[in-house]
C-alpha positions as CSV (number, residue, x, y, z in Angstrom):
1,X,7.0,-10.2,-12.6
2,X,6.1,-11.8,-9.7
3,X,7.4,-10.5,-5.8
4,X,6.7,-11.9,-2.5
5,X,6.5,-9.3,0.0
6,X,8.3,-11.2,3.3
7,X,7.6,-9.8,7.0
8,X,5.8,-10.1,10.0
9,X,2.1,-8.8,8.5
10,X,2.4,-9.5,5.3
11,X,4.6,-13.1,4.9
12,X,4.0,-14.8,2.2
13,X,1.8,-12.1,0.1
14,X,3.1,-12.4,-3.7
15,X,1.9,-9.6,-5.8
16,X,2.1,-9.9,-10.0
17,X,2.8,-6.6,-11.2
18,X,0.2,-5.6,-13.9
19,X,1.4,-2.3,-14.7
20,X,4.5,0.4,-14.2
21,X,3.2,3.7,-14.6
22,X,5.3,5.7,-17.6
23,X,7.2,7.6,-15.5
24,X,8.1,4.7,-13.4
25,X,6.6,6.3,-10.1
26,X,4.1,4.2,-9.5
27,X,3.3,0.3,-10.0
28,X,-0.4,-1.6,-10.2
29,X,0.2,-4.6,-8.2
30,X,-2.6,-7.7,-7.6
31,X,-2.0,-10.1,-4.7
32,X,-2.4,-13.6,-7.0
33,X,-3.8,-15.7,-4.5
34,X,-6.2,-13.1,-3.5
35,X,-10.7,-14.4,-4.9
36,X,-10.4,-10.8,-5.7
37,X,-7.0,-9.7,-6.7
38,X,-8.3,-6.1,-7.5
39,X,-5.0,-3.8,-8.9
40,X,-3.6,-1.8,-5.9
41,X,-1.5,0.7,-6.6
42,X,2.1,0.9,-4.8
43,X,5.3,3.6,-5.0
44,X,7.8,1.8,-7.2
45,X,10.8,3.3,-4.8
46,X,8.5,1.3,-2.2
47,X,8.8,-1.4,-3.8
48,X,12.6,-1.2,-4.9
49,X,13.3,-0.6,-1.3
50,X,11.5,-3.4,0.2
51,X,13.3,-5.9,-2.7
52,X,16.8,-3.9,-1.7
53,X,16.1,-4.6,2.0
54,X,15.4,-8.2,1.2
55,X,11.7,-7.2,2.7
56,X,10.8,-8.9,-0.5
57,X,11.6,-11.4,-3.4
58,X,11.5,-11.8,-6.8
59,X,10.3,-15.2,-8.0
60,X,11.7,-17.2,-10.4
61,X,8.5,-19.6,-10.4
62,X,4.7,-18.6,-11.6
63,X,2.6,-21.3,-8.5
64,X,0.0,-19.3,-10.5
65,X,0.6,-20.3,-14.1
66,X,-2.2,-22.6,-16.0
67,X,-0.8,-25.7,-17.2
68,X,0.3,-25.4,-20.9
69,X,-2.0,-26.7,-23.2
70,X,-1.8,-26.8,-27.2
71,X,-4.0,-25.4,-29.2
72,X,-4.8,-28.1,-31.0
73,X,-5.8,-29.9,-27.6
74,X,-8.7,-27.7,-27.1
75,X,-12.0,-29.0,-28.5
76,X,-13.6,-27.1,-30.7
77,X,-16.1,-26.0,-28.6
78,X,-14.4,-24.9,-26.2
79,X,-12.6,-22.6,-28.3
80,X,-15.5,-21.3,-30.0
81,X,-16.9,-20.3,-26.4
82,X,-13.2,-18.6,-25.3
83,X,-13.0,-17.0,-28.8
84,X,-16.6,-15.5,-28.4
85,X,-15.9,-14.5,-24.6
86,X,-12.8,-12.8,-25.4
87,X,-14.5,-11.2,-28.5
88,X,-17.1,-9.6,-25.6
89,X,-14.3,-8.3,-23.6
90,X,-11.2,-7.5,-25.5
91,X,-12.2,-3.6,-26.4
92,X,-12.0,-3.3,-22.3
93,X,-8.3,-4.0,-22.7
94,X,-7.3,-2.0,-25.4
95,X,-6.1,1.5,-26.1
96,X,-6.6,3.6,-23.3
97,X,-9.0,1.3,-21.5
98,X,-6.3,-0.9,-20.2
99,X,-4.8,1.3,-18.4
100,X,-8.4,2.7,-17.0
101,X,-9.2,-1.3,-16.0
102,X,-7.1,-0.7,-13.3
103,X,-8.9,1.8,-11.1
104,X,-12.4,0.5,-9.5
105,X,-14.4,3.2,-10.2
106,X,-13.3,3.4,-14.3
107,X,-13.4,-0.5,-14.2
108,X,-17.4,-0.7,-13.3
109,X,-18.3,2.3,-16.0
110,X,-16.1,1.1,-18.6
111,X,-18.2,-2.9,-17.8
112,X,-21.5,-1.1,-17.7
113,X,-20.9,0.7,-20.8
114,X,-19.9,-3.6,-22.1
115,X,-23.0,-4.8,-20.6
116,X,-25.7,-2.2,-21.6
């Protein structure tokens, strides 16, 4: 889900929510145009309240989303090289771990423990 936050300060920010926590208090958020788009994490009433208070948005369109492209349009290469990548990182997003990719601090041990 995609939401643009609208106001003064922030006009124009849209945020793609990555995660609602299970009791549906709190909500990882990345801004999508951000180099870094590192998860912050926001108040899901905060959130609610800014949408009911037409503060904010919810859009309809991804300006975000990588053109479609079939499977059988990638060369073989190239696929080879995103399989083996993905193969590298994928136990970071499992399980526990992608919930624990969200927080700065976990994120860097949980790479270094990739890495070394």
């Amino acid at each position: 889900m995609l939401i643009e936050v609208l106001g003064d300060s922030t006009d124009g920010v849209v945020l793609r929510v990555l995660h609602v926590d299970p009791t549906g208090t709190d909500v990882a958020v990345i801004d999508v145009d951000s180099p870094v788009a590192n998860p912050v994490w926001h108040k899901a009433s905060d959130l609610l309240q800014s949408l009911s208070t037409n503060e904010a948005r919810v859009l309809e369109k991804d300006h975000m989303l990588p053109p479609l492209i079939l499977e059988d349009e990638i060369p073989k290469k190239a696929k080879r090289f995103r399989d083996s990548a993905w193969e590298s990182i994928k136990p970071l997003f499992e399980g526990q771990n992608r919930i624990l990719m969200l927080f700065p601090h976990e994120r860097g041990r949980l790479i270094l423990q990739r890495v070394t």
